[in-house]
C-alpha positions as a Python dict, from the first residue, in 0.01 Angstrom:
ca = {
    (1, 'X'): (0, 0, 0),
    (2, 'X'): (-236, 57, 328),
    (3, 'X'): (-250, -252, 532),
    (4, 'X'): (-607, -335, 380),
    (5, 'X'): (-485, -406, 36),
    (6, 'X'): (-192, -611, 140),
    (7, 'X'): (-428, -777, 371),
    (8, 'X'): (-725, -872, 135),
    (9, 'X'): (-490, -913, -133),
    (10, 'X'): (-348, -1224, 30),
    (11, 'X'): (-623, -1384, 220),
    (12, 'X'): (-838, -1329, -160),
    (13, 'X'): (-560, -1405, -375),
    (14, 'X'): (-484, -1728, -147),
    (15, 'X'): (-877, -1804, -170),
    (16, 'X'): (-881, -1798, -579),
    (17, 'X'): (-599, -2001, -572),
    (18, 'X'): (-730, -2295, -319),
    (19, 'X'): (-1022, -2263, -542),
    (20, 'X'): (-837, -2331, -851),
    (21, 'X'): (-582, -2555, -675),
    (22, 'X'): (-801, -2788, -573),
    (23, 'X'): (-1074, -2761, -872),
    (24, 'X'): (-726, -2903, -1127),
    (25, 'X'): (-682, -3163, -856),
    (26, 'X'): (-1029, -3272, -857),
    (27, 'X'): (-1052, -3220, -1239),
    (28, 'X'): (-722, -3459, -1277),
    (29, 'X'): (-850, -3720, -1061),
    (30, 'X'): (-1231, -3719, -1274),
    (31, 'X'): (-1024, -3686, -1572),
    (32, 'X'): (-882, -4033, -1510),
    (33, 'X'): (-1210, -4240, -1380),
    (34, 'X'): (-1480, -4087, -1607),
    (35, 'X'): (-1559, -4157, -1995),
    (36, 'X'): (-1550, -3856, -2210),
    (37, 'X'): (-1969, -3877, -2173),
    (38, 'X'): (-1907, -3837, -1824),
    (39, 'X'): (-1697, -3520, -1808),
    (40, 'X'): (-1893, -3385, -2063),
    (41, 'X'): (-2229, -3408, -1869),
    (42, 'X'): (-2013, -3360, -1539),
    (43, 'X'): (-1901, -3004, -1686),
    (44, 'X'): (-2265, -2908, -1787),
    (45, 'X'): (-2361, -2991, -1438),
    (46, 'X'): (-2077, -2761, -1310),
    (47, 'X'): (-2191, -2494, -1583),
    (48, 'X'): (-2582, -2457, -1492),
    (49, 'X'): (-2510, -2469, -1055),
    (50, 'X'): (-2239, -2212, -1126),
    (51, 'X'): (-2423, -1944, -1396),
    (52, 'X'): (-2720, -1965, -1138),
    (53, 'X'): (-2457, -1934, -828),
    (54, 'X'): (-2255, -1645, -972),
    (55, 'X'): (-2594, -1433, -1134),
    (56, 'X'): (-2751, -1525, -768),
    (57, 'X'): (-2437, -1382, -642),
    (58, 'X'): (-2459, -1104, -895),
    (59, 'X'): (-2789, -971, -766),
    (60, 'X'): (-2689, -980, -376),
    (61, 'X'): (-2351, -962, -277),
    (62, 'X'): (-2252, -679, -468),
    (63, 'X'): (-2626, -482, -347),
    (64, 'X'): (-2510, -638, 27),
    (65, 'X'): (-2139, -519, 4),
    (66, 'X'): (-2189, -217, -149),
    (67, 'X'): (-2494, -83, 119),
    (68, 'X'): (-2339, -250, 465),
    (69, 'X'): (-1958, -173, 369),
    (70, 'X'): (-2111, 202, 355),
    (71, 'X'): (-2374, 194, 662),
    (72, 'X'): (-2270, 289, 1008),
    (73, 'X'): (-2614, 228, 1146),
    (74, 'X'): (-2654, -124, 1310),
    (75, 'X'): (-3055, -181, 1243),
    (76, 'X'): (-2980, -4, 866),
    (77, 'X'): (-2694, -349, 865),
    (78, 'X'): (-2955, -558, 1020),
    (79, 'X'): (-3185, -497, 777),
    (80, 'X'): (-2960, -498, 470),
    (81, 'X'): (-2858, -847, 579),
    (82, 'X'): (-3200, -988, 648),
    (83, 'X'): (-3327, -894, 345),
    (84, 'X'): (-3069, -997, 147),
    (85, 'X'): (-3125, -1380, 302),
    (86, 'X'): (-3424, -1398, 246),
    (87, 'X'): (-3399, -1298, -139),
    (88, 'X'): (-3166, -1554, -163),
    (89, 'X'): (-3355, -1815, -25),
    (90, 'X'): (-3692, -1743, -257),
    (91, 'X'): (-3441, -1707, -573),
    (92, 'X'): (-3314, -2081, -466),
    (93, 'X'): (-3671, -2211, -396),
    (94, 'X'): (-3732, -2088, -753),
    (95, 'X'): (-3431, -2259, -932),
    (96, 'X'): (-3512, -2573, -733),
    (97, 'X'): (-3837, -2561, -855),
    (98, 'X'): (-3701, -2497, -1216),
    (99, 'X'): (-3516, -2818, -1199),
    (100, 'X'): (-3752, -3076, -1041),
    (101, 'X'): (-3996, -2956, -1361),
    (102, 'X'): (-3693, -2903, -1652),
    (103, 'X'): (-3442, -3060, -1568),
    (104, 'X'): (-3513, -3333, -1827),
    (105, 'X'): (-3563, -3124, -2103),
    (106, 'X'): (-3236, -2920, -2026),
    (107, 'X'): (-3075, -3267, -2015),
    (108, 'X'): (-3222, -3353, -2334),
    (109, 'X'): (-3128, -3035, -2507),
    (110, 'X'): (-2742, -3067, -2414),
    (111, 'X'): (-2772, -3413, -2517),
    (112, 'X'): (-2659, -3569, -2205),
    (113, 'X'): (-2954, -3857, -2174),
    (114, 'X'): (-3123, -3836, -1789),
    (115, 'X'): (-2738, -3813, -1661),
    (116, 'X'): (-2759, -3453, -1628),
    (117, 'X'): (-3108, -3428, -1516),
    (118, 'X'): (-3041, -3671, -1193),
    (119, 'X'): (-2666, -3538, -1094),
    (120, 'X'): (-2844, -3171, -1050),
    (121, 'X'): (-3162, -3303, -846),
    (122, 'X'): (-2911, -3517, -651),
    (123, 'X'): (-2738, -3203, -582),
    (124, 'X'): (-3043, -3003, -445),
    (125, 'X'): (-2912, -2989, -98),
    (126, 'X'): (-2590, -2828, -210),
    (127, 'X'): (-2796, -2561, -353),
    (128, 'X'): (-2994, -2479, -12),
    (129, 'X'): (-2644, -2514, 190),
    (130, 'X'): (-2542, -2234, -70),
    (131, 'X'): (-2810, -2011, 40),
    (132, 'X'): (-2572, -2000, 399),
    (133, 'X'): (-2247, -2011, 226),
    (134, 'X'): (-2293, -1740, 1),
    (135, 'X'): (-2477, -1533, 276),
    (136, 'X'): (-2179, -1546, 496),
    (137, 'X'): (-1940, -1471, 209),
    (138, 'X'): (-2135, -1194, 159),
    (139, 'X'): (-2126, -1063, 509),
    (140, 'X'): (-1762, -1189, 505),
    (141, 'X'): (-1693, -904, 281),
    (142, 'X'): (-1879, -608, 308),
    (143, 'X'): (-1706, -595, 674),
    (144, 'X'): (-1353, -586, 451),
    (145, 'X'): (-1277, -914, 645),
    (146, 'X'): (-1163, -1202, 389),
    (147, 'X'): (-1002, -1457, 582),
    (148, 'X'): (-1323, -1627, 690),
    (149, 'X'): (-1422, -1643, 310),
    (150, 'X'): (-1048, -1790, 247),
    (151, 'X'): (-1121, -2035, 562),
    (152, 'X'): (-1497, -2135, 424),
    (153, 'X'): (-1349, -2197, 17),
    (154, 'X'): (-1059, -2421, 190),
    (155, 'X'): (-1284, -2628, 389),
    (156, 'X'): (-1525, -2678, 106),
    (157, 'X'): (-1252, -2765, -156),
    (158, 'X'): (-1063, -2987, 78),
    (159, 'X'): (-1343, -3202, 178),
    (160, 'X'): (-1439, -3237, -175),
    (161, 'X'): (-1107, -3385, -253),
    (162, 'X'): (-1079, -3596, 36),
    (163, 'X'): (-1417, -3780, -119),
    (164, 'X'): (-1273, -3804, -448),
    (165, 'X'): (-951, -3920, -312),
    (166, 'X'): (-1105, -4188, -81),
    (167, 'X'): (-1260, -4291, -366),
    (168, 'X'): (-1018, -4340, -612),
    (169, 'X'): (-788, -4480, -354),
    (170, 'X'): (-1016, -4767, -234),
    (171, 'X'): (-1092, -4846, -623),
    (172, 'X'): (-1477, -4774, -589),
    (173, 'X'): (-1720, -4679, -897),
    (174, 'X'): (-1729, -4365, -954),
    (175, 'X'): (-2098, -4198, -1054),
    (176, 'X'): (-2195, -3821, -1083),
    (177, 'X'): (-2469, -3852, -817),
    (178, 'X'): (-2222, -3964, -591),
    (179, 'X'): (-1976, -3684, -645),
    (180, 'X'): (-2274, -3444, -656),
    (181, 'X'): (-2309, -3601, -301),
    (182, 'X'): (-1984, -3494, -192),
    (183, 'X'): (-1981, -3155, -325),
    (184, 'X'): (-2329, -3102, -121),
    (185, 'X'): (-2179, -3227, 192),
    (186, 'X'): (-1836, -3005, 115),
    (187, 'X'): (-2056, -2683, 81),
    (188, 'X'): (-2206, -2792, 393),
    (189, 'X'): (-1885, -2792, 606),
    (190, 'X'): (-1752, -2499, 367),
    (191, 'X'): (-2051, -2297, 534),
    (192, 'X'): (-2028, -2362, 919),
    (193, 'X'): (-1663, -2284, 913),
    (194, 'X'): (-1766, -1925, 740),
    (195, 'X'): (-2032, -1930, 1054),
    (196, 'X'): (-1756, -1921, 1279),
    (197, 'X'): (-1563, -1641, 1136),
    (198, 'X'): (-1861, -1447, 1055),
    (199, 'X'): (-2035, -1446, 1377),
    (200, 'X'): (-1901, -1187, 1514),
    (201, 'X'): (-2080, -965, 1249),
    (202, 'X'): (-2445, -1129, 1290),
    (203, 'X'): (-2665, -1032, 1532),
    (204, 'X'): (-2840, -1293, 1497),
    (205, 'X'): (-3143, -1085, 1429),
    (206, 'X'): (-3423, -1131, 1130),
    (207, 'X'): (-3527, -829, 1030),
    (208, 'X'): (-3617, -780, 657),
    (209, 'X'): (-3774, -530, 563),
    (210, 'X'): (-3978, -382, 254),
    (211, 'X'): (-3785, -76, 156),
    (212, 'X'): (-3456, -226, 168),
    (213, 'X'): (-3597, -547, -45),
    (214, 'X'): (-3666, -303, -317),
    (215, 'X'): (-3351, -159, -249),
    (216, 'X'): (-3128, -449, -312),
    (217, 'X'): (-3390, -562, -647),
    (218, 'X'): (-3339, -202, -779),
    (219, 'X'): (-2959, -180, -728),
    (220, 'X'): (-2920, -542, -801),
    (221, 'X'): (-3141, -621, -1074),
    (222, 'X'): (-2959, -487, -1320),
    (223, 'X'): (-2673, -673, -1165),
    (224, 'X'): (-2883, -1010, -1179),
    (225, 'X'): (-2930, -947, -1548),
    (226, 'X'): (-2556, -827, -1665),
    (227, 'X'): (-2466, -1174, -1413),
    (228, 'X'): (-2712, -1380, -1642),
    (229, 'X'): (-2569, -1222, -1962),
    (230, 'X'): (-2231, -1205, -1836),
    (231, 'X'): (-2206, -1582, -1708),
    (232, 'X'): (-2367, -1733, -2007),
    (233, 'X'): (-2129, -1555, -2203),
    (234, 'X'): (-1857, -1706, -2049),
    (235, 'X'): (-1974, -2059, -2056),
    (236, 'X'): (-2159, -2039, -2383),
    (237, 'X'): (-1876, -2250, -2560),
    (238, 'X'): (-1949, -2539, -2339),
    (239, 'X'): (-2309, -2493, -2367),
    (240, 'X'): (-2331, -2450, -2769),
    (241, 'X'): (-2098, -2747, -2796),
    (242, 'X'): (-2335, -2947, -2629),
    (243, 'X'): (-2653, -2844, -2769),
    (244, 'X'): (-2478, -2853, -3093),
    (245, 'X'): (-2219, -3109, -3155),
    (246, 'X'): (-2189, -3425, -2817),
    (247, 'X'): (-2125, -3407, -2431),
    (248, 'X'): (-1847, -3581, -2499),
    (249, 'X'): (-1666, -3270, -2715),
    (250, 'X'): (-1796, -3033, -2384),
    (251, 'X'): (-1471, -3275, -2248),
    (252, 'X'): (-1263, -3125, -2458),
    (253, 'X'): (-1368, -2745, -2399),
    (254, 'X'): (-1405, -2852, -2026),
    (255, 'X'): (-1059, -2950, -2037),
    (256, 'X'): (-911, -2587, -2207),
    (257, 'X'): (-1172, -2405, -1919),
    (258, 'X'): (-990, -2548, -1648),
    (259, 'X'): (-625, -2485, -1718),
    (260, 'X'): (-750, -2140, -1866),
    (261, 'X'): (-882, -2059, -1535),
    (262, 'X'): (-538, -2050, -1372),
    (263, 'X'): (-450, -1755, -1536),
    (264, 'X'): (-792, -1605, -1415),
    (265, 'X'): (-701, -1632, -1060),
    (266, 'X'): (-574, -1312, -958),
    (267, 'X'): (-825, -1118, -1202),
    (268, 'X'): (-1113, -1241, -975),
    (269, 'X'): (-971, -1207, -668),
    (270, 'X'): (-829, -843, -721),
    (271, 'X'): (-1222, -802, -848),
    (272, 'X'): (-1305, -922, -483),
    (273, 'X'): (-1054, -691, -322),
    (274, 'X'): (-1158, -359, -543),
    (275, 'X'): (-1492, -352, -515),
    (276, 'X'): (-1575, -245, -149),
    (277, 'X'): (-1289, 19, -241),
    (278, 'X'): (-1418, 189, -563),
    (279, 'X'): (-1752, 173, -419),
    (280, 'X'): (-1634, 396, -161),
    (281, 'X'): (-1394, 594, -362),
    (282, 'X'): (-1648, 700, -620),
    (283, 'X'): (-1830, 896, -319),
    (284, 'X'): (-1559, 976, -121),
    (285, 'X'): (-1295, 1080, -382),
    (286, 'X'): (-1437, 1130, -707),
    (287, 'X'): (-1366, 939, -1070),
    (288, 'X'): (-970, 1068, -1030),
    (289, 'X'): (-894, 806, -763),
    (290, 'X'): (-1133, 570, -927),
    (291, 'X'): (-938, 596, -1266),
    (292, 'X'): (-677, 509, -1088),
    (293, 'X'): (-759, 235, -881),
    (294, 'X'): (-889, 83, -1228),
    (295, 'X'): (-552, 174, -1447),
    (296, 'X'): (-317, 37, -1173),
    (297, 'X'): (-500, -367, -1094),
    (298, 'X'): (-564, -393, -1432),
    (299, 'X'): (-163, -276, -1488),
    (300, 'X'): (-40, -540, -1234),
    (301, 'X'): (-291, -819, -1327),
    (302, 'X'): (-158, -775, -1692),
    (303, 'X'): (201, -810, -1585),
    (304, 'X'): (154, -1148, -1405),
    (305, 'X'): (-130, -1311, -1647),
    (306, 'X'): (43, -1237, -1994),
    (307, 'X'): (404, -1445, -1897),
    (308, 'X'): (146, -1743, -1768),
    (309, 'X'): (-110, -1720, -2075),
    (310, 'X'): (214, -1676, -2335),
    (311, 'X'): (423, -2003, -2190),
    (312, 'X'): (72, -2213, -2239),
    (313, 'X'): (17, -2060, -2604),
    (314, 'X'): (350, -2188, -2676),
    (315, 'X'): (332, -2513, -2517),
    (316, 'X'): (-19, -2661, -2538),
    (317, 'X'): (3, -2968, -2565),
    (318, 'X'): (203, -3029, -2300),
    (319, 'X'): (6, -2884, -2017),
    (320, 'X'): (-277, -3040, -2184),
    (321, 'X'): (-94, -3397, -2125),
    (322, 'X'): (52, -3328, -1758),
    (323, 'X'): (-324, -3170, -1656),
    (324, 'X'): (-551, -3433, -1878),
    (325, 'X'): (-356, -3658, -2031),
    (326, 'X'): (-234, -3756, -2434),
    (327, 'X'): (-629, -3834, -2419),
    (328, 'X'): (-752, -3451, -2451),
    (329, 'X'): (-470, -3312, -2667),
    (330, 'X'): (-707, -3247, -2919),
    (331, 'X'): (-784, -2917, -2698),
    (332, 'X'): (-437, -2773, -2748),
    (333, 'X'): (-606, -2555, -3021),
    (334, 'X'): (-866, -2444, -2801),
    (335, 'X'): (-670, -2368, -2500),
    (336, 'X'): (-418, -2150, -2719),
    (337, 'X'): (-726, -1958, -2819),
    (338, 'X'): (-870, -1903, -2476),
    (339, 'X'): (-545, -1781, -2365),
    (340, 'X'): (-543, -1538, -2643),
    (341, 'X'): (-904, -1423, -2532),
    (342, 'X'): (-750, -1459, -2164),
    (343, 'X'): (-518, -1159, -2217),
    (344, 'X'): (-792, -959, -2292),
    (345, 'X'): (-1016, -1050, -1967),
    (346, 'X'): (-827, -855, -1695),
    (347, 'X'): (-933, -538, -1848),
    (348, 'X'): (-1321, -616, -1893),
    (349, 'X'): (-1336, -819, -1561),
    (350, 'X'): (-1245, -500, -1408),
    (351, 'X'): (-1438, -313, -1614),
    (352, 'X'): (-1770, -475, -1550),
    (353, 'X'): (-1666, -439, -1153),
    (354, 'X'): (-1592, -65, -1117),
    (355, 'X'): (-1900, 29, -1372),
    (356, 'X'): (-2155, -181, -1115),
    (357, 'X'): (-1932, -19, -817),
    (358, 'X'): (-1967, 338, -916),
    (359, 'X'): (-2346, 265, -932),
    (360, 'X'): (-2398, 222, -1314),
    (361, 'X'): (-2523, -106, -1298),
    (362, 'X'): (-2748, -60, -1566),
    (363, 'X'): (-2497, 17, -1792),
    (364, 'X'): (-2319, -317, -1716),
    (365, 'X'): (-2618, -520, -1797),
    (366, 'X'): (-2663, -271, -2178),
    (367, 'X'): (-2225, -392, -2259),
    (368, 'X'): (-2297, -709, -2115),
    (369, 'X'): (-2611, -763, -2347),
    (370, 'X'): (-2507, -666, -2678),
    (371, 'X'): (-2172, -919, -2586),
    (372, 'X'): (-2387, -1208, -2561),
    (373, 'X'): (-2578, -1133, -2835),
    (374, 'X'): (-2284, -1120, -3048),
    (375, 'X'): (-2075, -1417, -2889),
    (376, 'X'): (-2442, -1618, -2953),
    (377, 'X'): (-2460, -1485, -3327),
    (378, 'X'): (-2073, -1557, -3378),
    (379, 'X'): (-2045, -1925, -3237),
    (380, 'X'): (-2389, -1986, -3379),
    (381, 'X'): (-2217, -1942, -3737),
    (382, 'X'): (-1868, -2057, -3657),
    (383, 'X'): (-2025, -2383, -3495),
    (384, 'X'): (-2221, -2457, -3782),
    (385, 'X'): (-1869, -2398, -4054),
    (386, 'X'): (-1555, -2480, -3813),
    (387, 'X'): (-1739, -2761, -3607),
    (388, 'X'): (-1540, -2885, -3379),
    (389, 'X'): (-1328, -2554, -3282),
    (390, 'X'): (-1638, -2349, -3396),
    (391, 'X'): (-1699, -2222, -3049),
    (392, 'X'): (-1279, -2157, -2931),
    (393, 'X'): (-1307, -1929, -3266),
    (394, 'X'): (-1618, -1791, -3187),
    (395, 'X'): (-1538, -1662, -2826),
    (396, 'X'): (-1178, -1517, -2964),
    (397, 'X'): (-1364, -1261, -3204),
    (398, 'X'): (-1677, -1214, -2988),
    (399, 'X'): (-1412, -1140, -2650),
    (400, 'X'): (-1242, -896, -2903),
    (401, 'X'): (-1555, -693, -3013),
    (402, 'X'): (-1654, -691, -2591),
    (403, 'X'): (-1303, -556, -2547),
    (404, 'X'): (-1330, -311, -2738),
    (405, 'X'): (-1632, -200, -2649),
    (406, 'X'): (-1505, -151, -2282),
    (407, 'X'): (-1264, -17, -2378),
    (408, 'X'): (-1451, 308, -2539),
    (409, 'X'): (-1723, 293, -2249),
    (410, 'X'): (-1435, 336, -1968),
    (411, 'X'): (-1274, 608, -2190),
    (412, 'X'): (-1622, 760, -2166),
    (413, 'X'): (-1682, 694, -1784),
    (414, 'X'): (-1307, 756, -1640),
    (415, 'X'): (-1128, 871, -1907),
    (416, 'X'): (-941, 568, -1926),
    (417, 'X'): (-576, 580, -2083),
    (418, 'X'): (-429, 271, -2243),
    (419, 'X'): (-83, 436, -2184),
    (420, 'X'): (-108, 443, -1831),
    (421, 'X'): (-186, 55, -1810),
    (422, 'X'): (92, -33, -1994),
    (423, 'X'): (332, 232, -1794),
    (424, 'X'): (203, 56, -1452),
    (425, 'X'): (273, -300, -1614),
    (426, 'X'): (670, -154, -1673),
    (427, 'X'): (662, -22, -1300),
    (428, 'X'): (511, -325, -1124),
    (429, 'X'): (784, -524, -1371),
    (430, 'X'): (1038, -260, -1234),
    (431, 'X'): (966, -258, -871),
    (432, 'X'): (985, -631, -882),
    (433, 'X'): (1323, -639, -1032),
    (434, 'X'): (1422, -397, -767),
    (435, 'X'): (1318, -642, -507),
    (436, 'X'): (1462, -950, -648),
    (437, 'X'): (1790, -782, -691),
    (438, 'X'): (1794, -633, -327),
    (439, 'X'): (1667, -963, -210),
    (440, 'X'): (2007, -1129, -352),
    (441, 'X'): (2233, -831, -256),
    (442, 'X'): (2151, -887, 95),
    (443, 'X'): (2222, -1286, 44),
    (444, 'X'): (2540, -1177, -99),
    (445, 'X'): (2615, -948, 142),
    (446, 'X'): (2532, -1201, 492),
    (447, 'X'): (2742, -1451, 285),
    (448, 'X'): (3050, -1226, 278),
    (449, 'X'): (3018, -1131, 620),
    (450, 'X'): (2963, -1455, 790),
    (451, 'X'): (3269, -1603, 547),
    (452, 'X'): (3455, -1303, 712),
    (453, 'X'): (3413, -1384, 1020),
}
């Protein structure tokens, strides 16, 4: 392992976690001062910001990591980065606009009264101090540098909870335009600590320019659309629950998301880490070391995830009460199903990464497509029979049918091998093993030689 992998590996992995850390803090301390309405409408909220956030994200980083990671030239950099700002800003100008005019009628279709509609204008300045965030993320990244991003996520998710634990501490009301308050303020201070560690990659020069606009809109559109299809898809439970059955049940999925998202952690950060990597690969080295860069994370992600996402299948409901409380145990049955979807995400996270990486975006956006359009047709129907657990059911068999359609388009693309997976999961199990047991020899070994003497 080069020094880069060890390197982004635990500034990313470290990131994801913080992330996640803190986001089950925050979640346990809502959990406890919010009506079921409440969390409901309060996970909505966190569903719209973050679809647009992560298809914004979609369309730019990966277009702004891809063409500065490979780019020598300084002006060529310049320009990549310039542009890439100013997309963002006229994509959030647009979504701001979006919600000033709709964001009553969303709130009225998710049946969340005008709750919804005033906790995401409230939060409008959080979405313009995202437009710096995410830019120096971005920049953060494509210079193979992630301890600025790790700084900028631990900043932001720290003075988040210090709100919400002010709060709750001093006894005061709790209301979702005053937390949407503090997460504004948190991406605020999240972004001028990236500033710091990012400054010594901008030039502090504005200089967009037409060719590499369309550059970034033809590499990342496709991107923007597989993020649109691809997020939806993965928050369409909470959304048809919603529209469907009560805010109040979007608790209950809310509840499952957030301890299912644990497991996620290293999945999305090792996506973080690969991606400058196979982008490079693919034109330095070809589809062998791509393969293989693909076979091995997704080999060592499965090792660690399937121990976590088997001990919660087993024991539901008593995460569910340590995390949530006896309150929400009525999403053991949902979590257990996530989980089993869960064990199958690793493989088309990755997936979806290396296909955009290689530059076969388009392709992406096709698999990512005819997913949603089967998860909508599923849940639609298992909604509308099951109810209640409709949508858990409906994600299982639609995040079965997308697995397996990854699975024959990366047989197509690398010539992936299911057996080599499984034989990198054995070695990553072995080489542990072989480090655990050293690790105690050498105990054993200091202990008999300082009894000695």
């Amino acid at each position: 392992m080069s020094s880069y992998w060890i390197r982004s590996a635990f500034y990313t992995i470290l990131q994801r976690f913080s992330l996640t850390f803190f986001g089950l803090i925050n979640f346990v301390i809502l959990v406890r001062v919010l009506n079921k309405e409440e969390m409901g409408t309060w996970a909505l909220f966190l569903t719209v910001t973050s679809v647009f956030e992560a298809t914004k994200s979609g369309l730019l980083k990966n277009a702004h990591v891809m063409y500065v990671s490979s780019n020598n030239n300084i002006d060529e950099k310049v320009s990549i980065a310039s542009s890439s700002f100013l997309i963002n800003c006229a994509i959030t100008f647009l979504f701001i606009i979006f919600l000033l005019y709709c964001s009553v009628w969303l709130s009225e279709t998710l049946h969340s009264g005008m709750e919804l509609s005033n906790t995401l204008i409230w939060f409008i300045p959080g979405l313009l101090f995202m437009i710096f965030f995410s830019h120096f993320e971005a920049i953060q990244q494509s210079h193979l540098d992630f301890k600025g991003i790790l700084a900028g996520y631990l900043v932001r998710q720290a003075i988040f909870f210090i709100f919400l634990a002010v709060t709750f501490l001093l006894k005061k009301p709790f209301t979702l335009t005053n937390i949407a308050l503090y997460l504004s303020i948190s991406i605020f201070c999240g972004a001028i600590a990236l500033y710091f560690f990012s400054k010594q990659y901008i030039h502090h020069l504005f200089k967009p320019t037409k060719a590499w606009t369309k550059k970034i809109f033809q590499y990342g559109g496709y991107i923007f659309g597989s993020g649109v299809m691809s997020n939806i898809f993965s928050n369409l439970d909470q959304v048809m629950t919603g529209a469907f059955i009560s805010s109040s049940a979007v608790a209950y999925y809310n509840t499952a998301s957030k301890i299912n998202g644990l497991v996620d952690v290293p999945s999305y950060a090792a996506a973080d880490i690969i991606f400058p990597k196979t982008s490079r690969a693919a034109v330095e080295e070809g589809n062998a070391k791509v393969k293989y860069l693909y076979e091995r994370m997704v080999g060592v992600l499965l090792s660690f995830t399937t121990p976590c996402a088997l001990f919660i299948i087993i024991f539901p409901k008593f995460i569910i009460t340590i995390i949530a409380g006896s309150a929400y145990v009525d999403a053991a049955p949902i979590l257990q199903l996530y989980m089993i979807t869960g064990l199958m995400r690793p493989m088309q996270n990755q997936a979806a990464n290396l296909i955009n990486s290689i530059g076969k975006p388009a392709l992406c956006f096709v698999v990512n497509t005819v997913s949603l359009a089967i998860n909508l047709l599923i849940s639609y129907f298992c909604i509308r029979y099951i109810h209640f657990y409709g949508a858990a059911v409906g994600t299982l068999i639609a995040g079965t049918i997308g697995f397996t359609i990854w699975y024959f388009v990366m047989k197509k693309e690398i010539n992936l091998q299911m057996g080599k997976v499984f034989e990198y999961i054995l070695m990553t199990y072995k080489d542990l093993f072989k480090r655990i047991s050293t690790f105690f020899k050498k105990a054993r070994l200091n202990s008999e030689s300082n009894n000695a003497s």
